[in-house]
PyMOL commands that place a pseudoatom at each C-alpha (Angstrom):
pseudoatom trace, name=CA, resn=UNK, resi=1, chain=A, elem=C, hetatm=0, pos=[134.051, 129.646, 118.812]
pseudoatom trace, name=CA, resn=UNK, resi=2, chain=A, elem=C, hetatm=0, pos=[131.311, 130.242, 121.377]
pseudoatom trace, name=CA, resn=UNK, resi=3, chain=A, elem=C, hetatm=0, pos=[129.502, 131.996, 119.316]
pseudoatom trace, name=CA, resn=UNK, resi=4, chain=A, elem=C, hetatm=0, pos=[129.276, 129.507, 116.526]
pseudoatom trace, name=CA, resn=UNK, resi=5, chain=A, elem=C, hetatm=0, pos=[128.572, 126.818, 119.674]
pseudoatom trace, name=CA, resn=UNK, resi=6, chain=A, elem=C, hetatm=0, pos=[125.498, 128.872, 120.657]
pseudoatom trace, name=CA, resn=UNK, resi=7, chain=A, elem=C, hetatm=0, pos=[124.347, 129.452, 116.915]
pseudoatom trace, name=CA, resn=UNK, resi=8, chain=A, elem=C, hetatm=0, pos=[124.244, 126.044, 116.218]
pseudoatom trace, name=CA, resn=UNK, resi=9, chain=A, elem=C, hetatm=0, pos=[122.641, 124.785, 119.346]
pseudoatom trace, name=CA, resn=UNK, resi=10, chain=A, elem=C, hetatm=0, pos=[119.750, 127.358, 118.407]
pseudoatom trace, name=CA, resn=UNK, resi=11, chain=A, elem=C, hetatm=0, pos=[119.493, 126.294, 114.723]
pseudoatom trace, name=CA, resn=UNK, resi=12, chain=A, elem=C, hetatm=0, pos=[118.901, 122.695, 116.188]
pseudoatom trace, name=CA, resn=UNK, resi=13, chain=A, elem=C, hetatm=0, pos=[116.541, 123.626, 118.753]
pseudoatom trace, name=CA, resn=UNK, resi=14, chain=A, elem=C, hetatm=0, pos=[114.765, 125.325, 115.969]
pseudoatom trace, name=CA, resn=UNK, resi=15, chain=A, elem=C, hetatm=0, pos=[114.529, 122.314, 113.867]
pseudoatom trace, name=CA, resn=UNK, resi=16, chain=A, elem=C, hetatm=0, pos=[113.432, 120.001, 116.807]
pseudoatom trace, name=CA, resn=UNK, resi=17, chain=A, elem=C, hetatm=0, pos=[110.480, 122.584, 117.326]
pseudoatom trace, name=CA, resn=UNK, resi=18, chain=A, elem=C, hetatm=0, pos=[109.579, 122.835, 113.664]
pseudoatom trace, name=CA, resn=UNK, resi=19, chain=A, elem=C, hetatm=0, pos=[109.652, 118.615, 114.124]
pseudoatom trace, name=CA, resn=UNK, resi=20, chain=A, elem=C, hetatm=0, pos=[107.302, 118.763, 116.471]
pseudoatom trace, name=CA, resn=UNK, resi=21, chain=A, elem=C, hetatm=0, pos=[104.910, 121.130, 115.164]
pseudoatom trace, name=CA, resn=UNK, resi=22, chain=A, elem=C, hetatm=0, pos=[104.784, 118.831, 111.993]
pseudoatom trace, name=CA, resn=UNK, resi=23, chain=A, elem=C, hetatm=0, pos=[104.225, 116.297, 113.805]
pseudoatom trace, name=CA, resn=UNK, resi=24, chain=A, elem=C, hetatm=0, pos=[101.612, 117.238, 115.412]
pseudoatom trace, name=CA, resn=UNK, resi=25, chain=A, elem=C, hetatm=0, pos=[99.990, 118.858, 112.431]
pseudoatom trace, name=CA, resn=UNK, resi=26, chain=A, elem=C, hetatm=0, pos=[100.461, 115.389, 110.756]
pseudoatom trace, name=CA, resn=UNK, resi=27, chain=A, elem=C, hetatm=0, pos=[98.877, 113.254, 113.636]
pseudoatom trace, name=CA, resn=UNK, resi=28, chain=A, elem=C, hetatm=0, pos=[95.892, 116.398, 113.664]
pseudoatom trace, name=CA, resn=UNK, resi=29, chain=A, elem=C, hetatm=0, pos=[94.955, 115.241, 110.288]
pseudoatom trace, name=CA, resn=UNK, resi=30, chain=A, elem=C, hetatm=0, pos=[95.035, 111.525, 110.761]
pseudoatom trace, name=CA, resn=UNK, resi=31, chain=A, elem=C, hetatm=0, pos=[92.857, 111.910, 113.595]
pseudoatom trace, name=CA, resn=UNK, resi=32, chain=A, elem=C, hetatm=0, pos=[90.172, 114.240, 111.367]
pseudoatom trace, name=CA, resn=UNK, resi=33, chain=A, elem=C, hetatm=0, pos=[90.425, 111.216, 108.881]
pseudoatom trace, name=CA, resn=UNK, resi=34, chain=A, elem=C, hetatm=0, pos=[89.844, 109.009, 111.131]
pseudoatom trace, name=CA, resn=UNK, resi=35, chain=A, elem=C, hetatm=0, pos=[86.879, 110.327, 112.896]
pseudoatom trace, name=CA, resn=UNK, resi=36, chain=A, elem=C, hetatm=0, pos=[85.385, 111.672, 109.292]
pseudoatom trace, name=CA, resn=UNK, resi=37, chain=A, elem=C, hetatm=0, pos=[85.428, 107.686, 107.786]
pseudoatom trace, name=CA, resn=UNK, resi=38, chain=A, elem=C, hetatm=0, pos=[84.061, 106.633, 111.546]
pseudoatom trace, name=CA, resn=UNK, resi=39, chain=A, elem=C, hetatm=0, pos=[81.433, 108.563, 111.169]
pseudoatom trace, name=CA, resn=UNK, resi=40, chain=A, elem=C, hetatm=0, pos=[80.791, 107.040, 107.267]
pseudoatom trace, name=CA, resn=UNK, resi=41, chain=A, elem=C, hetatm=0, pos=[81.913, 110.197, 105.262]
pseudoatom trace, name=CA, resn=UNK, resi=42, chain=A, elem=C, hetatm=0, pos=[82.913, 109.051, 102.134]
pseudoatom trace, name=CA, resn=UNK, resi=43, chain=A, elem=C, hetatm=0, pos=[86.803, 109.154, 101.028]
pseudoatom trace, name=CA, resn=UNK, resi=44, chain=A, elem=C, hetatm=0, pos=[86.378, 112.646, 98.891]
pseudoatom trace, name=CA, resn=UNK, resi=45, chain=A, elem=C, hetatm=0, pos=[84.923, 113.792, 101.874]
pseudoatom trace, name=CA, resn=UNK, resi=46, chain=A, elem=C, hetatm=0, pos=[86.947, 112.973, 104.313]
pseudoatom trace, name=CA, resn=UNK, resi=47, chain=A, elem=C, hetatm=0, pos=[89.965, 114.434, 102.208]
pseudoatom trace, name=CA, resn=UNK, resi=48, chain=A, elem=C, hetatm=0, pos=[88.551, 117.531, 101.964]
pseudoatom trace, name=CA, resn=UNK, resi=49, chain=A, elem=C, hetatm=0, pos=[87.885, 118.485, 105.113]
pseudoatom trace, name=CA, resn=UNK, resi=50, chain=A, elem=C, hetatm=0, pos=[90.898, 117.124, 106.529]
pseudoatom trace, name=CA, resn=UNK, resi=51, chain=A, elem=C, hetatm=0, pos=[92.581, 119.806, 103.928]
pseudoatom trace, name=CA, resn=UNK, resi=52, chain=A, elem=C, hetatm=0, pos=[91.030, 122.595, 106.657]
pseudoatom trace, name=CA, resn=UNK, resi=53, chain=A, elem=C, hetatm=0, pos=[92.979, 121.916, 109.144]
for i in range(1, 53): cmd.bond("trace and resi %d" % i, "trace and resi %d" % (i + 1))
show_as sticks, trace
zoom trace
């Protein structure tokens, strides 16, 4: 029973980091957008370099 306890607890943990990392990838690229159409790049633009990140 502990052992399942402790397995799960680490599967979660897992998924909360992967959450997070995603997130911040996701907020990363909004960001890049954001500056690219500030700066007057045009929408094709600004897609593809926010692809590099």
């Amino acid at each position: 029973m502990m052992m399942t306890l402790f397995d799960e607890e680490q599967v979660m943990r897992a998924y909360v980091e992967s959450e997070k990392r995603e997130a911040a990838k996701k907020a990363a690229v909004i960001s890049a957008i954001e500056i690219y159409q500030e700066i007057g790049l045009p929408v094709s633009e600004t897609i593809k370099n926010s692809r590099k990140i």
